[in-house]
N, C-alpha and C positions, 0 to 999 in steps of 0.2 A: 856771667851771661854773655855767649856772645854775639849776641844781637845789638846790645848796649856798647859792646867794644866796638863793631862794627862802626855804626853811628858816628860812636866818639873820633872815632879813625876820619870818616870819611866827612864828619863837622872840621877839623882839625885842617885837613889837606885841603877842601876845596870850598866849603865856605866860611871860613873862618873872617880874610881878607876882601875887601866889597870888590877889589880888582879880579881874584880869582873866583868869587863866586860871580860876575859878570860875564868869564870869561868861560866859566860852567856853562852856562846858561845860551851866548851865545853855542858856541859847540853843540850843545844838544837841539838847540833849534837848527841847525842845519843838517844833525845825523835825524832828525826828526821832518823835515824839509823832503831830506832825499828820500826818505822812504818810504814818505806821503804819496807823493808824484811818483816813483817806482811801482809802488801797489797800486796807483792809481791808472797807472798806463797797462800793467795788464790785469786789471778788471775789465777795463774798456777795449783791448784787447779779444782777450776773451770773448766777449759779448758781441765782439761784431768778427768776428771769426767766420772767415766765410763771405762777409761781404766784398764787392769788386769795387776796390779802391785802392791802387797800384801804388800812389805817392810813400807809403811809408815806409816800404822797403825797395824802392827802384826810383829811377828818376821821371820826371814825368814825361807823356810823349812826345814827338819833336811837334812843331805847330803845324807844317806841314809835310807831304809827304817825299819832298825831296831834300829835306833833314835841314832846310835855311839855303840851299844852293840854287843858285840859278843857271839852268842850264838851256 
């Protein structure tokens, strides 16, 4: 069966050791992390598509209209 050998493969290599199944563990919460916050940024993307809010691709305006110089 090799669903069973599988298993047995992947019990063996990664948690077998408390250090390597910590370290499993770790790793997958961070590929789990990013791609939490990755889908999570364009859903909300998505969603506001279209609204006028210039900061998240461009820098924001200068404060005034002589760019900080005094002239």
């Amino acid at each position: 069966m090799a669903g069973g050998e599988l298993t047995g493969r992947l019990y063996s290599l990664l948690f077998r050791r408390t250090s390597t199944f910590a370290l499993t563990i770790a790793v997958g919460v961070l590929f789990f992390e990013r791609a939490f916050d990755q889908g999570g940024d364009a859903i909300y993307e998505h969603l506001n598509q279209g609204v006028s809010c210039p900061w998240p691709h461009s820098p924001p305006p200068p404060a005034n209209k002589n760019n900080g110089r005094i002239s």
